[in-house]
C-alpha positions as CSV (number, residue, x, y, z in Angstrom):
1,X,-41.0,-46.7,96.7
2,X,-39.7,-50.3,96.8
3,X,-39.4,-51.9,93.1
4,X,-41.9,-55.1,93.4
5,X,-40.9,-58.6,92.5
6,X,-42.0,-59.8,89.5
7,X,-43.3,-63.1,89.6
8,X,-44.5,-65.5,86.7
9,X,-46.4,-68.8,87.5
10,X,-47.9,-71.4,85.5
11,X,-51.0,-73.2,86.9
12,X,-53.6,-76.3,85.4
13,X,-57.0,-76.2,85.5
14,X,-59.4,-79.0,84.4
15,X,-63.1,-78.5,84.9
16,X,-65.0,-81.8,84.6
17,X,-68.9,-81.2,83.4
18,X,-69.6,-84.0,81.6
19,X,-71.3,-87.5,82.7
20,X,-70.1,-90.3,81.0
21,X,-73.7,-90.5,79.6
22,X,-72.3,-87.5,77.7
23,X,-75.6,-85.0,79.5
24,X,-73.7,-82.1,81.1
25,X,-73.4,-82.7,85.0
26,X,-75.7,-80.7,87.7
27,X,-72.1,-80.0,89.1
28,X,-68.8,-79.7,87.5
29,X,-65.9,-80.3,89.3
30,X,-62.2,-78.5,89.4
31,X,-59.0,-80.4,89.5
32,X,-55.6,-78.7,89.8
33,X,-53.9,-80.8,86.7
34,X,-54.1,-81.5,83.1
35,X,-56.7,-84.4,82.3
36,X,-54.6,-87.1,80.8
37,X,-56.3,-88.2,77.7
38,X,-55.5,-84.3,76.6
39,X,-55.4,-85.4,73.3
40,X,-59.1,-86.4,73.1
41,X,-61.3,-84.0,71.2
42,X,-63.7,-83.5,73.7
43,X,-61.0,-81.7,75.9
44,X,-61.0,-77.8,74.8
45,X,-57.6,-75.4,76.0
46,X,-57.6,-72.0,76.8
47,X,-54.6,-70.6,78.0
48,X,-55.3,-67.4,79.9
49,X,-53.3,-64.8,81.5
50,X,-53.7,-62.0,84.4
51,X,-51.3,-60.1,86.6
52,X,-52.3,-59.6,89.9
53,X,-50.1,-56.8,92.0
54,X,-49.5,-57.4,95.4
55,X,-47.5,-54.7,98.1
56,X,-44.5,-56.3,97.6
57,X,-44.9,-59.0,94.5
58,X,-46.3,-59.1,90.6
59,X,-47.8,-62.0,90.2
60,X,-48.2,-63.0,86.3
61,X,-50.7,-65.9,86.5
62,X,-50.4,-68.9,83.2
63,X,-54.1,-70.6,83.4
64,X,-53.9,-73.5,81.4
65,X,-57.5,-74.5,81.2
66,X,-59.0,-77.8,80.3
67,X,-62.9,-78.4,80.2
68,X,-65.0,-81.0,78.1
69,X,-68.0,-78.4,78.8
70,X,-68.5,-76.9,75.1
71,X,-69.4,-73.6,75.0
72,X,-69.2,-70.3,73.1
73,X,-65.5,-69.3,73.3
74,X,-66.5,-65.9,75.0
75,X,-68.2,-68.2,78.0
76,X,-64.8,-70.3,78.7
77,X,-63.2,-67.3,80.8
78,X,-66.0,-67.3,83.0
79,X,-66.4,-71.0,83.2
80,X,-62.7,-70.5,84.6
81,X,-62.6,-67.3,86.5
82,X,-63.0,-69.0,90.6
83,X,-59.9,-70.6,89.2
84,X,-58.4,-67.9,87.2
85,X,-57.6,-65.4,90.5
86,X,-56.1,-68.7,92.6
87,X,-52.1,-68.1,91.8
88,X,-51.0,-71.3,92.8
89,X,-47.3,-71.0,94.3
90,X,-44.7,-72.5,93.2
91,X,-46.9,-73.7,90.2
92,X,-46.3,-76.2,87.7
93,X,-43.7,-76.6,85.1
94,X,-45.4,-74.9,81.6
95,X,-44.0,-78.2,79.7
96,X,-47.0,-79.8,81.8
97,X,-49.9,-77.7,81.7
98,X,-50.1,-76.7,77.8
99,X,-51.0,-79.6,75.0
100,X,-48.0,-79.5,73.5
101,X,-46.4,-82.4,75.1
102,X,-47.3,-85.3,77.0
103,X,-46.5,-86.2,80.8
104,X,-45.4,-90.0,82.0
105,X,-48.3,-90.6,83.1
106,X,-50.7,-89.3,80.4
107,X,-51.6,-91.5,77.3
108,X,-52.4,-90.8,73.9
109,X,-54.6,-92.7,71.6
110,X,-53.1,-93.3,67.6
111,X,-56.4,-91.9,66.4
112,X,-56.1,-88.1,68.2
113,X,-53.0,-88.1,65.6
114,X,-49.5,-87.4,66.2
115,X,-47.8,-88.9,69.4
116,X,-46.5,-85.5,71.2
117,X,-42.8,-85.9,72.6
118,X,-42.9,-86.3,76.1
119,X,-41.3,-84.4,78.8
120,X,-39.5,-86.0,81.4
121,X,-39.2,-83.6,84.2
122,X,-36.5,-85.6,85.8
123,X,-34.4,-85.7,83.4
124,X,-35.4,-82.0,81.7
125,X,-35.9,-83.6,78.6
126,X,-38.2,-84.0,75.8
127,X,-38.2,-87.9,74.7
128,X,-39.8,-89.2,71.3
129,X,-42.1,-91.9,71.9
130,X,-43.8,-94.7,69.7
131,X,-47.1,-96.2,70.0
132,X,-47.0,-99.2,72.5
């Protein structure tokens, strides 16, 4: 039998479910990024993991999830699962999806704490950063 190729992805979730009211929204919508105020506390990360084996590939799926839903944290994998079976090819760069550093575009308010390096993917760099 054929050895399979082993694939690893990253991909981004963000479910929206919450009106700017702050009631929770008749319908949430998905978006294929990271929201970029991250660093608010409303936002809650899950970062989820599956394999999924195809005839000729592995696929080993990243979900970086992002909702401002709250729920119990035994609920957030089935908040996410439509989105957890997608494998998104090629993916994202990890450096983007997790909250451990911030994009170009993203931005960051001095009360959510520490300023996170940012990476710059053109230059394949981490940057340090001060508050405008």
């Amino acid at each position: 039998m054929p050895k399979r190729t082993s694939i690893t992805i990253h991909n981004v979730w963000t479910i929206y479910g919450v009106n700017p009211d702050g009631s929770e929204a008749e319908q949430a919508i998905a978006e294929h990024s990271r929201p970029q105020d991250w660093g608010h506390p409303r936002w809650h990360y899950e970062h989820m993991v599956f394999t999924r084996h195809m005839p000729d590939a592995s696929y080993t799926n990243h979900c970086h999830c992002w909702t401002d839903l709250q729920r119990e944290s035994w609920q957030y994998p089935e908040l996410f699962a439509s989105l957890l079976v997608q494998v998104l090819v090629p993916g994202m760069d990890r450096r983007e999806c997790s909250n451990r550093y911030l994009k170009p575009e993203d931005f960051w308010n001095p009360e959510w704490g520490k300023l996170p390096k940012v990476y710059d993917p053109e230059q394949d760099e981490l940057l340090e950063v001060e508050y405008p």
